[in-house]
ChimeraX commands (.cxc) that place a marker at each C-alpha (Angstrom):
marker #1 position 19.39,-7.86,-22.40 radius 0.5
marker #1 position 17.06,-5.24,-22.44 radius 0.5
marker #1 position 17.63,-2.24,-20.04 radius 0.5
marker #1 position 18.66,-4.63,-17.43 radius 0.5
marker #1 position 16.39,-7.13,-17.96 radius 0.5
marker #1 position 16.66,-10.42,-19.58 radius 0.5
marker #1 position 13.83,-11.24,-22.34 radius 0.5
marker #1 position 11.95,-13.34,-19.57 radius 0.5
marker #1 position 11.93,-10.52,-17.51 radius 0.5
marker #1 position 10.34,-8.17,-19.90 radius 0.5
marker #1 position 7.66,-10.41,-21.30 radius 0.5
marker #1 position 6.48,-11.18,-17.66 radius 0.5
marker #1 position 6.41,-7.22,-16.88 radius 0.5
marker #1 position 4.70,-6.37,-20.08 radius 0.5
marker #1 position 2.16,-9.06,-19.41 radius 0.5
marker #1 position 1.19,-8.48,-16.01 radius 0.5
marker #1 position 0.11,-4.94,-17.10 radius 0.5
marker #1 position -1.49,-5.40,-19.96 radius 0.5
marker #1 position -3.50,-8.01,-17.72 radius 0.5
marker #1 position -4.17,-5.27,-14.83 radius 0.5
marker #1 position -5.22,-2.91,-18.15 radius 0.5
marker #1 position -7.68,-4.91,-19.33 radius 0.5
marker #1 position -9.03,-6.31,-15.90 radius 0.5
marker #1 position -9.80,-2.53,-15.46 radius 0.5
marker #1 position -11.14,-1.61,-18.65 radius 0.5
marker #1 position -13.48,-4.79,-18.21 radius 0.5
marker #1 position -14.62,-3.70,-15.12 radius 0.5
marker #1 position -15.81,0.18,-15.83 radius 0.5
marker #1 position -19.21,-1.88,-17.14 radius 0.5
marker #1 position -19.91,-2.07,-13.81 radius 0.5
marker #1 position -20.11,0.62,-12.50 radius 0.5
marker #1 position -23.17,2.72,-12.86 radius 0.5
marker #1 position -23.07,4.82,-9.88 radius 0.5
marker #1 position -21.26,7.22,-7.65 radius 0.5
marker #1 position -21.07,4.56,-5.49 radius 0.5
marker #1 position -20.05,1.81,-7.45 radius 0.5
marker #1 position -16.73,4.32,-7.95 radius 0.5
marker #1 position -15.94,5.08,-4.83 radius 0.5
marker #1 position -17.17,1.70,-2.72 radius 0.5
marker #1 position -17.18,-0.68,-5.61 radius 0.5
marker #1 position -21.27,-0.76,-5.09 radius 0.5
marker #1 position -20.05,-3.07,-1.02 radius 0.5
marker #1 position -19.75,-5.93,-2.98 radius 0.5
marker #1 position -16.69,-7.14,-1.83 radius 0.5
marker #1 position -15.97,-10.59,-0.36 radius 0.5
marker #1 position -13.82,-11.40,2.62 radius 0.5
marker #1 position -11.08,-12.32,-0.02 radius 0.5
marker #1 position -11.35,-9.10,-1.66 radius 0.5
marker #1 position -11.35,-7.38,1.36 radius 0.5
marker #1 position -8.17,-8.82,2.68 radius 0.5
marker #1 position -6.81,-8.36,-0.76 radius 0.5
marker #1 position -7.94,-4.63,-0.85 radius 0.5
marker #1 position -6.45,-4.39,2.86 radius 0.5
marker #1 position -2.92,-5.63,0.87 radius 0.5
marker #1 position -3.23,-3.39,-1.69 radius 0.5
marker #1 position -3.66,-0.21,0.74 radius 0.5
marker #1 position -1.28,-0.83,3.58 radius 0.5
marker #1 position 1.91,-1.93,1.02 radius 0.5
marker #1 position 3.56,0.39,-0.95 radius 0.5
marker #1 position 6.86,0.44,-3.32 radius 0.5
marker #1 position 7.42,3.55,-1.23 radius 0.5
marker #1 position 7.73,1.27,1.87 radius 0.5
marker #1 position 10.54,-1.00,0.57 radius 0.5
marker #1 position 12.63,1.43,-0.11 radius 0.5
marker #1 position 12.53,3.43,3.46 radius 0.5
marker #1 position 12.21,-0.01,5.46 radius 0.5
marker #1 position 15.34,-1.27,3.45 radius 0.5
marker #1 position 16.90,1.64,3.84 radius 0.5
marker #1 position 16.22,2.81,7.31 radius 0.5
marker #1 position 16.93,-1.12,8.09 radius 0.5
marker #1 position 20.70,-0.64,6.35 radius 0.5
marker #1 position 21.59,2.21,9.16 radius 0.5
marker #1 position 19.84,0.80,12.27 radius 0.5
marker #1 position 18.77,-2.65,11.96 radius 0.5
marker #1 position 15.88,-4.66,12.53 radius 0.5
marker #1 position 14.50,-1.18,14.25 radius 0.5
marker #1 position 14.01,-0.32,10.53 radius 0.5
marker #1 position 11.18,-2.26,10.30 radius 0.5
marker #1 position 9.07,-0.18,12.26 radius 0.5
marker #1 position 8.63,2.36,9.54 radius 0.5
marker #1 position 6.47,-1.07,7.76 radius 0.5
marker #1 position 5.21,-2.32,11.40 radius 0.5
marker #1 position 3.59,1.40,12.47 radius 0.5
marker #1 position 0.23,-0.03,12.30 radius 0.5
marker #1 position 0.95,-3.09,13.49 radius 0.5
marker #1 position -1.05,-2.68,16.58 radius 0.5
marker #1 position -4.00,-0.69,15.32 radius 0.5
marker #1 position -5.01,-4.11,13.45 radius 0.5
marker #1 position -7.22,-5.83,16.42 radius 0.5
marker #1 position -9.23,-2.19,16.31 radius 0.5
marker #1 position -10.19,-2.59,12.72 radius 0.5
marker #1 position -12.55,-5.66,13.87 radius 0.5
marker #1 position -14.35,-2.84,15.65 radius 0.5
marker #1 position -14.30,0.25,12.99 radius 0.5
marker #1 position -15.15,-2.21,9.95 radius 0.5
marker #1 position -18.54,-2.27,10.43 radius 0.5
marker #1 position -18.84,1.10,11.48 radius 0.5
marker #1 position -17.34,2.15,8.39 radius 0.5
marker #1 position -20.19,-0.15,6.62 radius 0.5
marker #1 position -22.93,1.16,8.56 radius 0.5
marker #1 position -22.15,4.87,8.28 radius 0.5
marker #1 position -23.42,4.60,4.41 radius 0.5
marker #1 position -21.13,7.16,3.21 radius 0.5
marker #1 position -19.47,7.14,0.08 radius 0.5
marker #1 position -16.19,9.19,1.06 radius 0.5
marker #1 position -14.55,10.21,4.71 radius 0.5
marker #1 position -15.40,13.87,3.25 radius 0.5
marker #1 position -18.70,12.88,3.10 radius 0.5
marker #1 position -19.31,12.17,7.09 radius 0.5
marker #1 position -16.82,15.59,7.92 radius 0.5
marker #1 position -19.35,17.30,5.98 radius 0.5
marker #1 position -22.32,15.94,7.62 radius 0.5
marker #1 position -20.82,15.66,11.45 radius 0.5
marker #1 position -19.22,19.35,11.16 radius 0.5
marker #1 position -20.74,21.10,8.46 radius 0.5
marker #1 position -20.05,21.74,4.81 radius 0.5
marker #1 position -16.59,24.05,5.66 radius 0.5
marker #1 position -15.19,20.84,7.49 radius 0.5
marker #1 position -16.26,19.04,4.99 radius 0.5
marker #1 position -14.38,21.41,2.40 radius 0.5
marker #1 position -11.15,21.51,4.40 radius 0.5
marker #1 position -11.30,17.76,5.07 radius 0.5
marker #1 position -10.94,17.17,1.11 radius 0.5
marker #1 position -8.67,19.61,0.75 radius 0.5
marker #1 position -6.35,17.81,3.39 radius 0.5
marker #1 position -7.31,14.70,1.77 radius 0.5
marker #1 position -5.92,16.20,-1.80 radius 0.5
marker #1 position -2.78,17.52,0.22 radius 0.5
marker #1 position -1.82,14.15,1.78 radius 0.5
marker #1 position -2.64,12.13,-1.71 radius 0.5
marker #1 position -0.22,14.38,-3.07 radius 0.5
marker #1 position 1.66,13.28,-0.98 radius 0.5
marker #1 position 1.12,9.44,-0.28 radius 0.5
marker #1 position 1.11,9.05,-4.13 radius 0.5
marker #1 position 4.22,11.23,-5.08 radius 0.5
marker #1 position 6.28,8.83,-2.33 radius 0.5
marker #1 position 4.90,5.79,-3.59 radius 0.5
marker #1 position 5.90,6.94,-7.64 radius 0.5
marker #1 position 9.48,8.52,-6.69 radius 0.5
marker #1 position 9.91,5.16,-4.40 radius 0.5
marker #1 position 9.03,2.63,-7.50 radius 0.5
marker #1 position 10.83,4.85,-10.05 radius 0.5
marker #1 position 13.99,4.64,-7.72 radius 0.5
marker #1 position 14.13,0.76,-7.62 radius 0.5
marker #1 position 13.21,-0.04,-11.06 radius 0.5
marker #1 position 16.06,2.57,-11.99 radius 0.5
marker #1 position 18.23,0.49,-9.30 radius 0.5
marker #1 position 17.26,-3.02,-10.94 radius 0.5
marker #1 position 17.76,-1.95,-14.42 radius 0.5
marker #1 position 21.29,-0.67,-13.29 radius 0.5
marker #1 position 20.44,2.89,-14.28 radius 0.5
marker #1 position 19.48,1.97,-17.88 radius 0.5
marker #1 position 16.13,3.82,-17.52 radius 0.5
marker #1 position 15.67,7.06,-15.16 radius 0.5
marker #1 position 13.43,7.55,-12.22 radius 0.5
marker #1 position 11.93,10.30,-13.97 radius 0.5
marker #1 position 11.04,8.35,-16.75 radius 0.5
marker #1 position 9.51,5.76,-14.74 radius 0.5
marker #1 position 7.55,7.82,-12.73 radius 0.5
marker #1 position 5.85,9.05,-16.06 radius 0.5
marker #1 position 5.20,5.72,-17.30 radius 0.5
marker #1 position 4.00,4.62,-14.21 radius 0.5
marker #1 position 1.49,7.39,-13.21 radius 0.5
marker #1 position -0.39,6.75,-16.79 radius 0.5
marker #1 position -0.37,2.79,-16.07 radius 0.5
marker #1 position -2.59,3.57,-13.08 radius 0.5
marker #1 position -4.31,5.70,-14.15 radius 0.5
marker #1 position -5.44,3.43,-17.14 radius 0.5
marker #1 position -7.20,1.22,-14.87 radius 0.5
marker #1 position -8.20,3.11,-12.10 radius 0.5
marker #1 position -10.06,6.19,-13.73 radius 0.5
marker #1 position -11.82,3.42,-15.99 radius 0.5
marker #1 position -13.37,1.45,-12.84 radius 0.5
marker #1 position -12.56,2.90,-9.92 radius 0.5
marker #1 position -13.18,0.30,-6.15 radius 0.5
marker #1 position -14.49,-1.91,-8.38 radius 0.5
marker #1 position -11.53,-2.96,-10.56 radius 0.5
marker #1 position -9.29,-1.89,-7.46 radius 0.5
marker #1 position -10.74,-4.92,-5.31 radius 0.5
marker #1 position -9.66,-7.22,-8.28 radius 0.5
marker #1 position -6.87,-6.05,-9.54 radius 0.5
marker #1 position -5.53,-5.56,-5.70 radius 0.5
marker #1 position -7.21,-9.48,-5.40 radius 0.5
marker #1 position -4.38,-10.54,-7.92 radius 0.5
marker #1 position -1.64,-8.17,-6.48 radius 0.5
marker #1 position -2.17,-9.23,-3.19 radius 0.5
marker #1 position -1.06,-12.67,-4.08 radius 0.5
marker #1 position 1.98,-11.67,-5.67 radius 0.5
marker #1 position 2.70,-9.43,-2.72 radius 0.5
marker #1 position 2.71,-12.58,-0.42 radius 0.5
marker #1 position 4.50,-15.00,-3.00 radius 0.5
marker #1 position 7.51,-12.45,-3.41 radius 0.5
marker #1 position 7.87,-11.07,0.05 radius 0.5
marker #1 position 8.72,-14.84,1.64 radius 0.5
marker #1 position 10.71,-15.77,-2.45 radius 0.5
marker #1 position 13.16,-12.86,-1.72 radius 0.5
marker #1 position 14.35,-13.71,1.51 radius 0.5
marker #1 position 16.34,-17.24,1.17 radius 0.5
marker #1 position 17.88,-15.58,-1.51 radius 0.5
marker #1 position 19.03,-12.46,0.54 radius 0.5
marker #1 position 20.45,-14.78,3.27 radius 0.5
marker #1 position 22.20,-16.59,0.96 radius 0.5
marker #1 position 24.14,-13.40,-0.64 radius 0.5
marker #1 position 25.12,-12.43,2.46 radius 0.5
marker #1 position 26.52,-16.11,3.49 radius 0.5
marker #1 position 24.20,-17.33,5.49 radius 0.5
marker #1 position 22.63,-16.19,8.77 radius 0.5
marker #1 position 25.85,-17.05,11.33 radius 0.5
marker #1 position 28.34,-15.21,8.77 radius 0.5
marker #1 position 25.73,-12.01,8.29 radius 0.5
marker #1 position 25.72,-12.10,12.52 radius 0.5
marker #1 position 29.12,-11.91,12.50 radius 0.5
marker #1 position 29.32,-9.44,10.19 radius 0.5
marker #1 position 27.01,-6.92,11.56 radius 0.5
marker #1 position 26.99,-5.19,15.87 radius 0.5
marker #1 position 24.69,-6.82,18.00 radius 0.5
marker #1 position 22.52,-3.84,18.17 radius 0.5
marker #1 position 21.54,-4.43,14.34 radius 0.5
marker #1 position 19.43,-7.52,15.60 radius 0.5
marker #1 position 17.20,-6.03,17.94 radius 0.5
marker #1 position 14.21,-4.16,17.25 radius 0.5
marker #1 position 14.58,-1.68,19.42 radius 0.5
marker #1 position 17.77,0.43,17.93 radius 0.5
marker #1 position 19.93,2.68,20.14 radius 0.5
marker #1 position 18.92,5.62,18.01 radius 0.5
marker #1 position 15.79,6.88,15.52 radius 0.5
marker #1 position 13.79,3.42,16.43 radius 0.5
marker #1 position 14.18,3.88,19.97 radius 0.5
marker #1 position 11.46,2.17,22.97 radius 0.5
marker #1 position 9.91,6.12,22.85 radius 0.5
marker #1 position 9.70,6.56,19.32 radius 0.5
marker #1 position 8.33,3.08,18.35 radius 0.5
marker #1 position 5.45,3.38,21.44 radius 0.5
marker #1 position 4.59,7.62,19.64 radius 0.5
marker #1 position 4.69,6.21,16.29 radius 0.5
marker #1 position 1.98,3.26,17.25 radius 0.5
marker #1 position -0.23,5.97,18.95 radius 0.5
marker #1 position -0.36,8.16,16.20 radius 0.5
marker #1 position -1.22,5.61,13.96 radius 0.5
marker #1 position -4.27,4.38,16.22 radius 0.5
marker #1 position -5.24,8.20,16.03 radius 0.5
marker #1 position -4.02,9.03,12.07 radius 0.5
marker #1 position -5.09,6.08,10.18 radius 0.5
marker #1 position -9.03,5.56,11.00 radius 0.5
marker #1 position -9.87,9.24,9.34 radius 0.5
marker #1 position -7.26,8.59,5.97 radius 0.5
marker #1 position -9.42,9.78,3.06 radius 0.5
marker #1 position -9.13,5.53,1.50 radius 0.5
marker #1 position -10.37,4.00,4.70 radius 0.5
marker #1 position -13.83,4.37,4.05 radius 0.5
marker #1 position -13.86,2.08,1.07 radius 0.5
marker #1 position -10.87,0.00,3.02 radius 0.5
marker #1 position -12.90,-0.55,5.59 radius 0.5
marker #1 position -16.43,-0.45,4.11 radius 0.5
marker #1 position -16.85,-1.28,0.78 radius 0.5
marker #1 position -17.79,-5.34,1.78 radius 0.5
marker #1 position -20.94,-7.40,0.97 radius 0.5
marker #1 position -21.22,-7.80,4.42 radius 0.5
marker #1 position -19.95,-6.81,8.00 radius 0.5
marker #1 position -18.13,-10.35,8.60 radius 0.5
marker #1 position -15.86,-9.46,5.64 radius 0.5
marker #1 position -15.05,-5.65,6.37 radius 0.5
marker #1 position -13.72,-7.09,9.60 radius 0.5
marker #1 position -11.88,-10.04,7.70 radius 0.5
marker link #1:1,2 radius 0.2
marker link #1:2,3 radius 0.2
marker link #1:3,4 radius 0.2
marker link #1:4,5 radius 0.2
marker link #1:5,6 radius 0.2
marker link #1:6,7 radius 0.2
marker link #1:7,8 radius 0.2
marker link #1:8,9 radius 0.2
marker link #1:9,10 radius 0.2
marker link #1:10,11 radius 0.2
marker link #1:11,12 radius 0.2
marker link #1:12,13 radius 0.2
marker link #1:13,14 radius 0.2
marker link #1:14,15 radius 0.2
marker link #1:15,16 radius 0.2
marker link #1:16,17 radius 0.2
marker link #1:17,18 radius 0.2
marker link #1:18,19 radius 0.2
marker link #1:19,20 radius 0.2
marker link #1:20,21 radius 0.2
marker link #1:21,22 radius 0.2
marker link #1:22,23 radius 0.2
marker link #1:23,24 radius 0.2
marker link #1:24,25 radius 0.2
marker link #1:25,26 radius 0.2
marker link #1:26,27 radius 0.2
marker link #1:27,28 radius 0.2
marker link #1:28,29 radius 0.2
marker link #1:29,30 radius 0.2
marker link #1:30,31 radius 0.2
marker link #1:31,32 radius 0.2
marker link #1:32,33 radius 0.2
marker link #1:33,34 radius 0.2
marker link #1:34,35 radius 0.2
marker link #1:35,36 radius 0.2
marker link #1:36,37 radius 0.2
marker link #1:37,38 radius 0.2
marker link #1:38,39 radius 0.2
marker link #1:39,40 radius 0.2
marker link #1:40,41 radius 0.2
marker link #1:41,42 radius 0.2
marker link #1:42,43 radius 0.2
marker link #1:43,44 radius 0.2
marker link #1:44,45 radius 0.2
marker link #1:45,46 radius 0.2
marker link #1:46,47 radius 0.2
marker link #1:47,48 radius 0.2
marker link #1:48,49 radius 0.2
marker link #1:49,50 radius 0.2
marker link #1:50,51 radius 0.2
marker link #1:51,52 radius 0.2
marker link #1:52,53 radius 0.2
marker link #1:53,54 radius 0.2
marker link #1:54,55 radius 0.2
marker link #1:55,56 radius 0.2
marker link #1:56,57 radius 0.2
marker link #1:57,58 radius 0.2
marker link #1:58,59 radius 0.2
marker link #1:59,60 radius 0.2
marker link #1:60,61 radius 0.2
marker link #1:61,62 radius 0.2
marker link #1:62,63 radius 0.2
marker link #1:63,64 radius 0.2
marker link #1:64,65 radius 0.2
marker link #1:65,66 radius 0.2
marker link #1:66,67 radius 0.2
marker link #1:67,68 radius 0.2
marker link #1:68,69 radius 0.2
marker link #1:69,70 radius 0.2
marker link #1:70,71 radius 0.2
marker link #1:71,72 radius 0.2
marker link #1:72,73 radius 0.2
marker link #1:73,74 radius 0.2
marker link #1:74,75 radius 0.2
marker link #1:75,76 radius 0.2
marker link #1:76,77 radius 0.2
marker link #1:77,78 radius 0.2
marker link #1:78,79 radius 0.2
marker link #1:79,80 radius 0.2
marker link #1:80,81 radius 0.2
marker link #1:81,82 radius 0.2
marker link #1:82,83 radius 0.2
marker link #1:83,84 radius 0.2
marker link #1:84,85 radius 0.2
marker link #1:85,86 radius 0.2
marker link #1:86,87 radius 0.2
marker link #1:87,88 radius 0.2
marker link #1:88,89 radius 0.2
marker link #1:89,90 radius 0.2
marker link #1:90,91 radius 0.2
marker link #1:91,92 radius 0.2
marker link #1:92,93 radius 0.2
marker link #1:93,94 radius 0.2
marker link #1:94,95 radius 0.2
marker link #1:95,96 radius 0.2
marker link #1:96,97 radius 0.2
marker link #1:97,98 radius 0.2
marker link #1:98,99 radius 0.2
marker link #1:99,100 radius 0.2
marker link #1:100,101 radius 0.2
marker link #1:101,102 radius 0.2
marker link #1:102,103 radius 0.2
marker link #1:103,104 radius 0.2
marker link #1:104,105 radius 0.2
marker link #1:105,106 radius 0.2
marker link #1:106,107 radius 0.2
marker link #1:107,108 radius 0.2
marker link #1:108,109 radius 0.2
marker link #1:109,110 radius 0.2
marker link #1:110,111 radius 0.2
marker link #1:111,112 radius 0.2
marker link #1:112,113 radius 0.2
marker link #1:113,114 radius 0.2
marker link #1:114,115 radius 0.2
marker link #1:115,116 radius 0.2
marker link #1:116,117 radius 0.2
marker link #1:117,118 radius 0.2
marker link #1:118,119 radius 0.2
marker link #1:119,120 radius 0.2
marker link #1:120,121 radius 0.2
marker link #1:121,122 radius 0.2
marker link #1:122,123 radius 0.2
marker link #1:123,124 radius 0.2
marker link #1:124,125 radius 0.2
marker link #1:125,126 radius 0.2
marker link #1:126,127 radius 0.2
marker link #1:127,128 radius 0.2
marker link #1:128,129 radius 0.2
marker link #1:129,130 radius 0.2
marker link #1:130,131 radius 0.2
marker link #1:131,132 radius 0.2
marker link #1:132,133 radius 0.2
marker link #1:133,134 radius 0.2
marker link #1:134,135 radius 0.2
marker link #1:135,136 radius 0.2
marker link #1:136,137 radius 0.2
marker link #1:137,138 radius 0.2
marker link #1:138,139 radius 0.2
marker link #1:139,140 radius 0.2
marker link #1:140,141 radius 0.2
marker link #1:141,142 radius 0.2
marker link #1:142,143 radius 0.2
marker link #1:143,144 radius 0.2
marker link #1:144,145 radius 0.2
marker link #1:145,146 radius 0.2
marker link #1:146,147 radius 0.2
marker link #1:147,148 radius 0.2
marker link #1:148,149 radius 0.2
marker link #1:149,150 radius 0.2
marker link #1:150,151 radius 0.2
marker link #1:151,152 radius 0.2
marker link #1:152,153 radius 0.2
marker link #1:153,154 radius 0.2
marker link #1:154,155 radius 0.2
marker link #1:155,156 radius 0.2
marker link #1:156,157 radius 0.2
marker link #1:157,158 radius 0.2
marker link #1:158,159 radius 0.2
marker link #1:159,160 radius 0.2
marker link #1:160,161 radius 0.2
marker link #1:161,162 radius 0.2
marker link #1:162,163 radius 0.2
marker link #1:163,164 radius 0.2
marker link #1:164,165 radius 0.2
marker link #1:165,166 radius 0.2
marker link #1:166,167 radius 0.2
marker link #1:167,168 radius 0.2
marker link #1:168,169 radius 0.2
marker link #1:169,170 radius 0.2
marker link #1:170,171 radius 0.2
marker link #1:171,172 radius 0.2
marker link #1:172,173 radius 0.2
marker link #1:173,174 radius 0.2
marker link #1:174,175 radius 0.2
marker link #1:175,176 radius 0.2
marker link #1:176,177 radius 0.2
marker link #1:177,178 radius 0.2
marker link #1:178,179 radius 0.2
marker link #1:179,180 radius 0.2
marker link #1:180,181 radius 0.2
marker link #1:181,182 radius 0.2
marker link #1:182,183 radius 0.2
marker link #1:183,184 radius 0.2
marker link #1:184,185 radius 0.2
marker link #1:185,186 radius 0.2
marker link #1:186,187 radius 0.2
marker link #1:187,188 radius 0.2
marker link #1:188,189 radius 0.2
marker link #1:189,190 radius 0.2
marker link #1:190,191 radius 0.2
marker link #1:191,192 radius 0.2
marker link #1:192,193 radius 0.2
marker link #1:193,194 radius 0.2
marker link #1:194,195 radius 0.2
marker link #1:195,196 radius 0.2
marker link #1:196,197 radius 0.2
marker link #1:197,198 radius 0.2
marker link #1:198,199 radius 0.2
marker link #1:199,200 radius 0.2
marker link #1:200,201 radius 0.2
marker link #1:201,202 radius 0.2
marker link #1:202,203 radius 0.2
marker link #1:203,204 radius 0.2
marker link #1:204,205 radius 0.2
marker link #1:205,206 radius 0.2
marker link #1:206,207 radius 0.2
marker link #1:207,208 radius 0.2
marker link #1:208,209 radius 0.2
marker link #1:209,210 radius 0.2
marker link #1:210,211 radius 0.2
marker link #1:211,212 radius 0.2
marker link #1:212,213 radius 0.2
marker link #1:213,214 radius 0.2
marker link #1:214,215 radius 0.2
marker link #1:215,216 radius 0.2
marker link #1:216,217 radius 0.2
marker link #1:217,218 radius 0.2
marker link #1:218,219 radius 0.2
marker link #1:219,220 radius 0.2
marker link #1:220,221 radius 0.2
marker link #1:221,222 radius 0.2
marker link #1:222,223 radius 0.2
marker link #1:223,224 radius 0.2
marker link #1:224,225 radius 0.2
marker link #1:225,226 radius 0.2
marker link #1:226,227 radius 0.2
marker link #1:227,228 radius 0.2
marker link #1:228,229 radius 0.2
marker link #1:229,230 radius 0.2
marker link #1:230,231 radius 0.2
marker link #1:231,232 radius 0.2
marker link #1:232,233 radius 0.2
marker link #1:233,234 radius 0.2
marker link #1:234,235 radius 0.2
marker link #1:235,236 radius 0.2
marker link #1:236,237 radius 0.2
marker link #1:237,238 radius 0.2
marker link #1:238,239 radius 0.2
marker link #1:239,240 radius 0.2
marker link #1:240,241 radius 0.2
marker link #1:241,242 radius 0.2
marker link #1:242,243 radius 0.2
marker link #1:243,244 radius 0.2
marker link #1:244,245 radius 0.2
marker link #1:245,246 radius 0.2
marker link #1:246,247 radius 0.2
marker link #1:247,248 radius 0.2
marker link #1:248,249 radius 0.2
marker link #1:249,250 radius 0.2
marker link #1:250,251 radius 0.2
marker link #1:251,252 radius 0.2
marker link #1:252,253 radius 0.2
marker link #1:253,254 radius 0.2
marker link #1:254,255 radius 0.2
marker link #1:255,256 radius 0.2
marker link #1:256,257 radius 0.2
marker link #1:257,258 radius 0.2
marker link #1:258,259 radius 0.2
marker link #1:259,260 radius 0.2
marker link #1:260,261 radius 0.2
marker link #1:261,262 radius 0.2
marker link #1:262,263 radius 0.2
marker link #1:263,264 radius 0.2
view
């Protein structure tokens, strides 16, 4: 055993990033342009797309507050996950507006719609919220590898680690190797969100002995605090309002060979 981890275990890890290394290295040949960066030249297929779409809306961040919030409330928990849930049907509509718009960034129509000082303070919110966004999602991953390797290797050291593994790939070819790298993530997200939950019902003895374990309130998705009916309808709104003008959704949203798969 190696912090944690069986030999198995470590190969597989150590594998899986040298393979998201070198997809990205491979793919900084193709990019040649500003645009190629940022929207991975709209080449993207309706695979890719729904990949990419993956790859920005989960986060290790996410597992750890839905888990957690899920622990003290219930099945209300999962509304921290399910925010957007009801924004989807809208991105049918704002995919090919995002396409048809042309622009490389969000900053890019601020600056054009209100000016270059909009424009300016747009990116600077942008920088703010990626600070953000992307400190969550390391101090989230860094706290459950710590948790799986029982403590044998520290947040802190993860988070290191972690930040330069992304950076490898990303900084080398930007959309481009993010639509295939998030193409091969994307199935692994679906494979191990289903795998892990037999396995979780079966610690805790089945689904009648976890019921009888747990309140009745613990099973309904609307909890009788935090997740309540009023908090669950603000949190949907603001999402409907927040999420079309987040500094990533123009390449989300746009960065397809076509208008059919920025909807898709």
């Amino acid at each position: 055993m190696f912090f944690g981890l069986s030999i198995i275990d470590l190969a597989v890890i150590v594998l899986y990033m040298l393979l998201i290394v070198y997809l990205g290295f491979r793919s900084k040949n193709k990019v040649k342009s500003s645009g190629d960066y940022f929207m991975g030249g709209r080449k993207g297929s309706r695979i890719m797309m729904i990949a990419n779409g993956f790859g920005g809306a989960t986060h290790t961040d996410q597992a750890i507050g839905v888990a957690g919030a899920t622990y003290q409330i219930g099945l209300g928990g999962i509304w921290y996950q399910w925010m957007y849930l009801f924004v989807t049907p809208f991105f049918w509509l704002l995919g090919p507006i995002y396409r048809r718009v042309r622009y490389v960034t969000t900053g890019d129509f601020f600056e054009e719609r209100y000016g270059s000082k909009h424009g300016i303070a747009y990116s600077l919110m942008g920088l703010l919220y990626y600070v953000m966004d992307i400190g969550l999602i390391l101090k989230g991953t860094g706290t459950a590898i710590e948790a799986v390797t029982n403590g044998a290797v520290s947040s802190a050291a993860i988070i290191i680690f972690i930040t330069l593994f992304f950076l490898a790939y990303s900084v080398f070819g930007g959309l481009v190797s993010a639509l295939i790298i998030n193409l091969v993530q994307g199935f692994f997200i679906m494979i191990f969100s289903f795998l892990l939950i037999p396995f979780a019902i079966e610690a805790g003895g089945g689904m009648t002995a976890i019921k009888a374990k747990l309140p009745e309130h613990m099973f309904s998705f609307i909890a009788p605090e935090e997740a309540t009916l009023f908090f669950i309808i603000m949190i949907v709104l603001n999402g409907l309002v927040g999420i079309v003008v987040q500094p990533h959704h123009m390449a989300l949203g746009g960065a397809g060979k076509s208008e059919k798969s920025c909807r898709s």
